[in-house]
N, C-alpha and C positions, 0 to 999 in steps of 0.2 A: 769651426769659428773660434777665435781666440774670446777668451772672456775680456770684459771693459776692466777688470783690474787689473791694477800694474802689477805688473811681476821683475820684481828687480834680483836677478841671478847671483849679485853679489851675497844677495840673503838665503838665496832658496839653492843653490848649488855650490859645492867646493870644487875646484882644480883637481881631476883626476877619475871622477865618479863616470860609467859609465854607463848609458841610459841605452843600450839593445845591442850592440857591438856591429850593425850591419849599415846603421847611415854615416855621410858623409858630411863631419864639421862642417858648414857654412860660413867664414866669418864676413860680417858687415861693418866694416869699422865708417865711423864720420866724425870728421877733422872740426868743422865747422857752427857755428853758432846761430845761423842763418834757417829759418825753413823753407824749405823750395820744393820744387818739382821732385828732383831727386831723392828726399824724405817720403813723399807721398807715394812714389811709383814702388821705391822700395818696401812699403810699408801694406803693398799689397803682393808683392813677391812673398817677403816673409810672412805673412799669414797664411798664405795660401801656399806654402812650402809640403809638398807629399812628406810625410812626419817618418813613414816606413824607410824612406830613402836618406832623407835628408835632414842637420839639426842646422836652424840658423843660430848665430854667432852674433850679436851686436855689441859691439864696443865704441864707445863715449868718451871724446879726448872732454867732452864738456859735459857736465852731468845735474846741473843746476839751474841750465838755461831753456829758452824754446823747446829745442831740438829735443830735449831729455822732457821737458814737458807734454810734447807729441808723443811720444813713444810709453809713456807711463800715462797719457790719458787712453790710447788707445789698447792696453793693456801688451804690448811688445815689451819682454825685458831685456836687462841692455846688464854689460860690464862696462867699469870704466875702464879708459886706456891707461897703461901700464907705464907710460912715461910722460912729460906733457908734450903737447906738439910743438914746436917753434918755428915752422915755417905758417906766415901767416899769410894772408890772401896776396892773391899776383903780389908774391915776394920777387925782388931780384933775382936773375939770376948770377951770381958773385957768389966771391969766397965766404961769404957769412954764410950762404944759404946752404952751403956745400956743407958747412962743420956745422950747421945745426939736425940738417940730414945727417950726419953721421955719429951727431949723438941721440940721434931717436931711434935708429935703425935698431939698434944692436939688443934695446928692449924689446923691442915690438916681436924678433926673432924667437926670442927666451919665451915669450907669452905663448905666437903660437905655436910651438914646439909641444908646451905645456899642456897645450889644448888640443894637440895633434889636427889641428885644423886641414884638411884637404884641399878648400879650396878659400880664395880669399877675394872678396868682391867688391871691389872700389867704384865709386860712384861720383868725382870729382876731383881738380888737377892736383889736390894737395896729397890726397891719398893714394891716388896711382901710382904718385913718385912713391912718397915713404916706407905706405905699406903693401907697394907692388915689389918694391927692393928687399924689404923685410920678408914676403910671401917667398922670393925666388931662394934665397939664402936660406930658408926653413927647411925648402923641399915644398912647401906648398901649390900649388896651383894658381896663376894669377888670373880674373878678367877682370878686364877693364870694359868698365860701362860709359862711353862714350854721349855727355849730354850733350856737347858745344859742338864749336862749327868746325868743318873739317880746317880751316886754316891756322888753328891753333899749335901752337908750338911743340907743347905734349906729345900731340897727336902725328906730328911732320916728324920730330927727333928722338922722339922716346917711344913709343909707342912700337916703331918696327922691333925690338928687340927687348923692352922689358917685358908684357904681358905674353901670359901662352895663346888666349884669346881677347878677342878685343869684341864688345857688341856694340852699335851705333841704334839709335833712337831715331834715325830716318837713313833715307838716301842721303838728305845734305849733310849730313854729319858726318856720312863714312869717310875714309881716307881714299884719297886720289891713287890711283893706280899707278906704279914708278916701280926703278929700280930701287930705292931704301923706302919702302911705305908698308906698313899694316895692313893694308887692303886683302893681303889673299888669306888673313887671317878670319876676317870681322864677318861676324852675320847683321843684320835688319831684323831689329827684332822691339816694337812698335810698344809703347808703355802701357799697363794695366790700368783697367779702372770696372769699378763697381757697375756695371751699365744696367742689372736690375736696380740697387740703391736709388738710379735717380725718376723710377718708377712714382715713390710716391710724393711729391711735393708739388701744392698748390698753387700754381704761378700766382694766380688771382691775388691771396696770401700772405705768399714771398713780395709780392712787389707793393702791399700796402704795409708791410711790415717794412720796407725799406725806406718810403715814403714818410713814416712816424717816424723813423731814428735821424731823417733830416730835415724833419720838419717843412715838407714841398706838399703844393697841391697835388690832387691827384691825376691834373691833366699835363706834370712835368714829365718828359720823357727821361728817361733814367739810362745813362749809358756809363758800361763800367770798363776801368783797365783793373785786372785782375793779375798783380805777381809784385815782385820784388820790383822796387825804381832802383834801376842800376841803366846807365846810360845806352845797351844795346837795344833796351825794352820803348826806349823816346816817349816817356813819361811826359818830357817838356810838350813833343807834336799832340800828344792828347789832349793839353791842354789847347793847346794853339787848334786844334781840332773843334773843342766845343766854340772858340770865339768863329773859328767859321762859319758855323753853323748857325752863332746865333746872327752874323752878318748876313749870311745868306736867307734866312728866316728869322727875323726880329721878334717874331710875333710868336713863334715857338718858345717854350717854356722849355728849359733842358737842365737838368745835372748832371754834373760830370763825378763818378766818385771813384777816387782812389782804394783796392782794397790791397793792401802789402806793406811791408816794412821798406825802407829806403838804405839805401848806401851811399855815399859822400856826400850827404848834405842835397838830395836831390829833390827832396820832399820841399825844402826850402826856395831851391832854385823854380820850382813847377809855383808854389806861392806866388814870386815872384815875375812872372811871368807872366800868371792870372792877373796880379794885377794892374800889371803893364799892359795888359791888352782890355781891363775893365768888367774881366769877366770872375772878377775872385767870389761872390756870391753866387756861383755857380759850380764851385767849385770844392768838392766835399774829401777831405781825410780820413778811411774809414780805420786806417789802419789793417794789421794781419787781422782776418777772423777764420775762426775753425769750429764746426768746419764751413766748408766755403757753400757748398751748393745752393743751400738757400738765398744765399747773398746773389748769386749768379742767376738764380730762376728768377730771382725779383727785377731785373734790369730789362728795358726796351731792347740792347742792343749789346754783346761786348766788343767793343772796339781793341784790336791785336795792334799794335802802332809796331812792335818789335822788326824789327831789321836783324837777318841771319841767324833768325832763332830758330834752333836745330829741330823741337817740335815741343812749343808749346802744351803744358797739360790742361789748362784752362780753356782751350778750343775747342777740345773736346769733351770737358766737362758740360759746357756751354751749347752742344749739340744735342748731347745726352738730355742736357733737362728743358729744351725747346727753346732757347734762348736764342734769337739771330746772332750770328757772325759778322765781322766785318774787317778784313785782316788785311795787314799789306802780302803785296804781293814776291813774298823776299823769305829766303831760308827754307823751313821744311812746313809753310805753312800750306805751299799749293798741293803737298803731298797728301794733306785734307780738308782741304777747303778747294771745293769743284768752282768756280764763279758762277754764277748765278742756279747752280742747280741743289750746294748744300750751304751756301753762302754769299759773300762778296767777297771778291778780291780787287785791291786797290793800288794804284803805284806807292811804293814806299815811300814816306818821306813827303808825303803831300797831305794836307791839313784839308783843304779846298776837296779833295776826294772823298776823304773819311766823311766831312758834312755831307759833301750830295749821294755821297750811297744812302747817311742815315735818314735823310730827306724822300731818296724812293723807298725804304722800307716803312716809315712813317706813312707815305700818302698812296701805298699798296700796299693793302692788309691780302690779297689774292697771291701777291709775290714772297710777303712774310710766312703766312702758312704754308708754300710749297716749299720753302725755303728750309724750314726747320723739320718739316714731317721728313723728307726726303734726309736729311743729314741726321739725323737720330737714326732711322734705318740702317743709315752705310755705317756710322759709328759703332753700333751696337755690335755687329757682326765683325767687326775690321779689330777694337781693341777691347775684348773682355777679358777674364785675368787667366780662363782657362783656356786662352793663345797665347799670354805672355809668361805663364808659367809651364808649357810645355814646350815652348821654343829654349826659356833660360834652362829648365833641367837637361834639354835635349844635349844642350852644350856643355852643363855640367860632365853629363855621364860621360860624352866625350872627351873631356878633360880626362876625368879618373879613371873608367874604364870601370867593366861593371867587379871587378876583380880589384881594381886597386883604393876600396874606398876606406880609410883608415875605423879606427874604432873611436868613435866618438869618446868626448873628455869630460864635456860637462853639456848638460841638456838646455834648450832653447825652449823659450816659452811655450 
């Protein structure tokens, strides 16, 4: 178990020290400012890293913000990146994007050379490129961890030929089987989570602490979207969801709460919305909270609105701590969520749905308990982190070979 203090590498290690000569550099670099899924799932891979085999590596193009705040509360330490990044989120693809790639690349090489890093593990489209191009020109080893959907660009024209391995986060993720495709590289290999962790938490508790922070009776049904508002997630149908609901049952008391940060202004557009349809008192912004689970045990219901989301971590957070589901029916959600036997599944994109699932779990308390006992079961067994760190080292070793594993450079927390 890693300790809760940060351990920041830059203080505690220099460039060149070697901590046992027989594991395998790790490095984890992240581009991003954002906290998502991808920080989380990795953030139980590198704890739970076999230490005899393997050192993780985290490096920080941002070192002041969220991302570097997770990681130093959780006690993970981090280097920063060695150059700054300049390709920013879904950048063009154009000649700017190309010469800003080519003056980050040529640092990023120097670094891990430096650090003799073995292998090099990207977790998003901005890193795949830059420092899967920097990983191959080292001598490194590249995976690519595939979050998004298989129709992604990355994934269609980059992917068959930069990465040595590729791992996808579901079936709907992996790449299509063709003549130029990744496919015959890629494994399934399903995200990690703490599945004792959510052992102890009081729903009773959780949902009257949630209750006080919005100031609601306690006979309002609490239904949450949980992740980033970025338009694949249809923040706006959640909202347009609870006005169904409250059309279709007036006399229900409901909140609707947001818990995540926003990209393009979509926090404002979901406002406006609510109050287009009359429902903006219904309508709560909790912002990111971390960590989350208590947030999530406190809620009636979490409503998945996402469209071709590759696999949700909130779904299965929200199984783990007895919390009903209620997802559309779209992306890598049917790959856990059973209809009606660990959950609901709903047509995507329909509002009128999301209401009348929440309406039968409401007025069947016999259909809600079977609902969640049964999907805490299959969850527990399907993603603990000692499946999803023996499937990632399995790959590892196969990358390096148990003979080809450099000698570590500088040690990981």
């Amino acid at each position: 178990m890693v300790s809760s203090a940060a351990v920041d590498l830059r203080q505690s290690e220099a460039p060149g020290v070697s901590v046992g000569g027989h594991q395998a550099v790790v490095c984890f670099p992240f581009i991003g400012d954002l906290v998502g899924g991808s920080h989380m799932s990795s953030l139980g891979l590198i704890r739970n890293l076999p230490r005899d085999r393997f050192v993780p590596l985290v490096v920080l193009h941002h070192t002041d913000g969220p991302v570097a705040e997770l990681f130093r509360r959780e006690g993970i330490g981090f280097v920063e990146a060695p150059v700054l990044n300049r390709l920013e989120r879904a950048a063009p693809r154009n000649g700017a994007a190309v010469v800003n790639v080519v003056r980050t690349v040529p640092g990023l090489v120097k670094f891990l050379r430096a650090r003799n890093a073995s292998i090099v593990h990207t977790n998003d489209g901005r890193t795949h490129l830059i420092w899967g191009l920097a990983a191959r020109i080292a001598g490194s080893k590249h995976l690519w961890h595939h979050r998004g959907d298989a129709t992604s660009f990355g994934l269609r024209h980059v992917a068959p030929w930069l990465p040595n391995r590729l791992v996808a986060v579901s079936k709907f993720a992996s790449p299509r089987p063709g003549f130029f495709s990744a496919a015959g590289k890629c494994s399934v290999v399903h995200s990690p989570f703490d599945v004792m962790k959510m052992d102890g938490f009081d729903r009773v508790e959780a949902r009257n602490n949630v209750l006080a922070a919005i100031g609601c009776s306690p006979d309002t049904k609490l239904l949450g979207y949980v992740g980033t508002l970025v338009a694949r997630k249809r923040p706006i149908l959640f909202v347009e969801a609870i006005a169904a609901l409250k059309r279709l049952s007036p006399e229900t008391k409901v909140a609707g709460l947001f818990f995540g940060d926003a990209l393009n202004g979509l926090d404002e557009a979901a406002r406006s919305r609510a109050e287009a349809l009359g429902v903006a008192d219904c309508i709560h912004f909790m912002g990111f909270r971390y960590p989350g689970e208590a947030w999530i045990a406190g809620l009636d219901a979490l409503l998945v609105t996402a469209v071709n989301e590759p696999l949700g971590r909130t779904l299965v957070e929200a199984m783990l701590l007895r919390t009903p589901v209620i997802a559309a029916d779209s992306g890598g959600n049917p790959e856990v969520v059973e209809d009606g036997r660990t959950g609901m599944l709903v047509p995507a994109d329909d509002p009128d749905e999301f209401a009348k699932a929440c309406l039968a779990l409401f007025n069947n308390s016999g259909l809600c308990d079977h609902l969640v006992e049964t999907a805490r079961g299959e969850v527990r067994s399907r993603f603990s982190f000692e499946r999803h760190v023996h499937a990632i080292t399995s790959v590892y070793e196969n990358l390096i070979g148990g003979t080809g594993m450099r000698r570590s450079a500088s040690a990981g927390p």
